[in-house]
C-alpha positions, -999 to +999 in steps of 0.1 A: -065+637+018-101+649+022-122+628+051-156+638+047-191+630+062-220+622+045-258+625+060-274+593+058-309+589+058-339+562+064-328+531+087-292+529+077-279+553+105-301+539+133-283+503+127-250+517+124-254+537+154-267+505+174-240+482+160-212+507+175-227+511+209-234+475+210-197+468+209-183+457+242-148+477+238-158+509+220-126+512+200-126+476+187-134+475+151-153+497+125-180+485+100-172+490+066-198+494+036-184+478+005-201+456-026-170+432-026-168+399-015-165+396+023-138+370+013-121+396-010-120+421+018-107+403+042-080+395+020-074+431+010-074+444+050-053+406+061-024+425+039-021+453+060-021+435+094+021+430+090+034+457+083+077+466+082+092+493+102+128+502+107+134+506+071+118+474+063+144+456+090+113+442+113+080+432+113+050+449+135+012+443+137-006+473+124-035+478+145-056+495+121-088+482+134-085+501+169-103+534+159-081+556+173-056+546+155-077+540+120-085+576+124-051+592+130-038+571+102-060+581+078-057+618+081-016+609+074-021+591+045-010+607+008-035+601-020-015+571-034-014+556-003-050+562+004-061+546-025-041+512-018-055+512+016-095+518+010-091+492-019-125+484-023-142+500+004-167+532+002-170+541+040-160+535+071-186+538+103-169+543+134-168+556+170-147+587+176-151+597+210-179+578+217-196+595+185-211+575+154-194+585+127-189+578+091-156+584+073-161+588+033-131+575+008-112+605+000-107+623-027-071+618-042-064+655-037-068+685-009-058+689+028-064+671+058-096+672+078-111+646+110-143+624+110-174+637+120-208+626+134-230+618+119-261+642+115 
């Protein structure tokens, strides 16, 4: 899977860049850019909260909305996978390192690579 960075341009980055370093526990959250629903979204991301471990023998929270672990999961995923868990969303806008940064949807082919800031 391909993570990639795009520049962003205008007003856009300034507000993403706030809203991160606003956020009173750095790795809590992303910000997602999407045109679905917000009520469609939710639902999509609720589905991947539980997730089965252990061969499917118990049940775990997935904490995919710490950053540090959003990131590392991302760059695991295979392109089937990926797809399923982007669903509807274009980007993700998070803080690695304490860096702004904006992770593209993959494309469904190619190796590996890390968010970047954003420029």
């Amino acid at each position: 899977m391909v993570i990639t960075v795009l520049p962003l341009d205008g007003a856009k980055p300034k507000a993403v860049r706030d809203l991160l370093h606003a956020a009173k526990y750095p790795h809590a959250g992303f910000i997602i850019e999407t045109e679905t629903a917000i009520d469609d979204l939710r639902r999509h991301y609720a589905s991947w909260l539980n997730v089965t471990i252990d061969e499917g023998t118990q049940m775990a929270l997935f904490r995919f909305y710490d950053t540090r672990i959003l990131l590392a999961f991302l760059g695991t995923l295979q392109a089937t996978d990926a797809a399923a868990f982007w669903g509807p969303s274009e980007r993700f806008y998070a803080l690695k390192s304490g860096v702004p940064s904006v992770i593209t949807r993959p494309a469904l082919s190619g190796p590996n690579s890390a968010a970047l800031p954003l420029e």
